[in-house]
C-alpha angles and dihedrals in degrees: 000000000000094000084035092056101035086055086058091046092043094064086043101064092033090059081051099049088050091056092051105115111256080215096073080040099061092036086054093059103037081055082071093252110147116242088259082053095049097047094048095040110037119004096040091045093053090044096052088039095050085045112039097100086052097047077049092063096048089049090054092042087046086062093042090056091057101092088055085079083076087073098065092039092251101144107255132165090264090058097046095050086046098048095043095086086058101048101032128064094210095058085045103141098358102104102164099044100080099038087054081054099053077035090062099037088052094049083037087061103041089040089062092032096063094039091060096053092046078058094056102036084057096037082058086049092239093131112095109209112216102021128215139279126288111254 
């Protein structure tokens, strides 16, 4: 899932760097900064400040696809919490406990993901109070 998910975030951030004004771009350079300058300190900052909720995103549905791993029998949180019934004598019988655990954990880390997120994206100034019309 890391090359799967750095390809997602990849195009992300590629999507971000081509919205980036070439505008900032030109002012950079006429400022005197080099091209390497003007990519990490203008042009990178705006991109991953324009997509972060979006590289949010992949990183929660990243989480979330996790459990897709069960499907090919690689060991996973999911697993773990639907085989422990039938490996530990305390689960015995109690086939739904452990799966509304791994259900909560799941719900619990993309909760706080995404309100982080929601904290940083505030603190940047990127949340805009009030809203627009309906089109």
């Amino acid at each position: 899932f890391g090359i799967f998910g750095g390809c997602y975030i990849a195009e992300v951030l590629r999507g971000g760097l081509q919205a980036v004004d070439s505008g900032q771009k030109e002012a950079a350079l006429a400022l005197g900064l080099s091209p390497m300058q003007t990519k990490m300190q203008v042009e990178l900052p705006n991109a991953v400040r324009t997509t972060l909720p979006s590289i949010v995103s992949v990183f929660i549905g990243l989480w979330k696809d996790t459990t897709l791993l069960f499907i090919v029998n690689i060991l996973d949180f999911f697993k773990l919490s639907k085989d422990m019934p039938n490996t530990d004598l305390r689960f015995l019988g109690s086939f739904l406990e452990p799966v509304w655990v791994s259900a909560l954990v799941f719900w619990v880390f993309a909760f706080y993901l995404s309100r982080i997120s929601m904290k940083i994206e505030k603190n940047l100034g990127l949340v805009r109070e009030g809203g627009g019309e309906a089109a």
